[in-house]
C-alpha positions as CSV (number, residue, x, y, z in Angstrom):
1,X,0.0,0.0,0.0
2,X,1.3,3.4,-0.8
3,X,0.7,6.1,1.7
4,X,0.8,9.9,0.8
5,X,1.9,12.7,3.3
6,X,-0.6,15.9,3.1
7,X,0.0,18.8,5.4
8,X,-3.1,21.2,6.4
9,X,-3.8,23.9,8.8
10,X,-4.1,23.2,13.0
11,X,-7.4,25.0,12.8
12,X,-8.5,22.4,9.7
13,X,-7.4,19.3,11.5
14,X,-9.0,20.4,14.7
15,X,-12.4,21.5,12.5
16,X,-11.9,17.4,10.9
17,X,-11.0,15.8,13.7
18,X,-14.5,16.9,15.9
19,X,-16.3,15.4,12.8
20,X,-14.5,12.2,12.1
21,X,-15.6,9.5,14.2
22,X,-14.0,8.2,16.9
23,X,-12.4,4.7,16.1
24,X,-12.2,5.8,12.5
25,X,-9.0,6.3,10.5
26,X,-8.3,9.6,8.6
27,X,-8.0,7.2,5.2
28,X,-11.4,6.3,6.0
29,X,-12.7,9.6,7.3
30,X,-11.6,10.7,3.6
31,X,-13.0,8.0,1.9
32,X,-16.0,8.2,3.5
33,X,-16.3,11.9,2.7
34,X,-15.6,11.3,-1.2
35,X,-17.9,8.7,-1.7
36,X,-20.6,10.7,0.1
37,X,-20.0,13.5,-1.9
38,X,-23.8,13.5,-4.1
39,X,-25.5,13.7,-0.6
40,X,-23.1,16.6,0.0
41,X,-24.4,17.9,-3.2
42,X,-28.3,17.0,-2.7
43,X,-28.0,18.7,0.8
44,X,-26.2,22.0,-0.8
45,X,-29.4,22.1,-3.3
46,X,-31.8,22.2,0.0
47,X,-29.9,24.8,1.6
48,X,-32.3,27.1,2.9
49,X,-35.5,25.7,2.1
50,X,-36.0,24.3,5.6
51,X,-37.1,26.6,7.8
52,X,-37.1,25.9,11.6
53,X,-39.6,27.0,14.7
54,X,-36.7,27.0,17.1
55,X,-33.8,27.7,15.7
56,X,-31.8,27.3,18.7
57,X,-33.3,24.4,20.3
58,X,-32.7,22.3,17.1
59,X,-29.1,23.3,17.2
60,X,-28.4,22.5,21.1
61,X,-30.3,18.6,20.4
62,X,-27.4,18.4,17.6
63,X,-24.7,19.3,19.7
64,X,-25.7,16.7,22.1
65,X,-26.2,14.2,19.3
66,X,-22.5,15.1,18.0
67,X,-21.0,14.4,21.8
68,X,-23.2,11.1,22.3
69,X,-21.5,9.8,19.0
70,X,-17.9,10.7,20.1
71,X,-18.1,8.4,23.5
């Protein structure tokens, strides 16, 4: 297997590493990532079209969500 060397900003791989998931490789963080890439694209054509009640309720339950998945 060949293995490649990238080199990014602390503030990027602080931003990737709260999103990747916890027992998961950066290969397959990135993998993961590309070959999600049409929902990526299907959720950027909904942008804005959902509108919420509670704007910052719906925001704190994601948080929460986000830490459950990380222990």
């Amino acid at each position: 297997m060949v293995t490649k060397t990238i080199t990014i900003r602390e503030d990027i791989y602080k931003m990737l590493l709260s999103i990747k998931g916890a027992n998961e490789s950066f290969s397959n963080f990135f993998e993961r990532l590309v070959k999600s890439r049409s929902n990526i694209d299907k959720l950027k054509e909904l942008r804005g079209t959902v509108k919420f009640r509670n704007k910052e309720d719906f925001l704190k339950e994601l948080l929460e969500k986000r830490r459950e998945r990380r222990y």
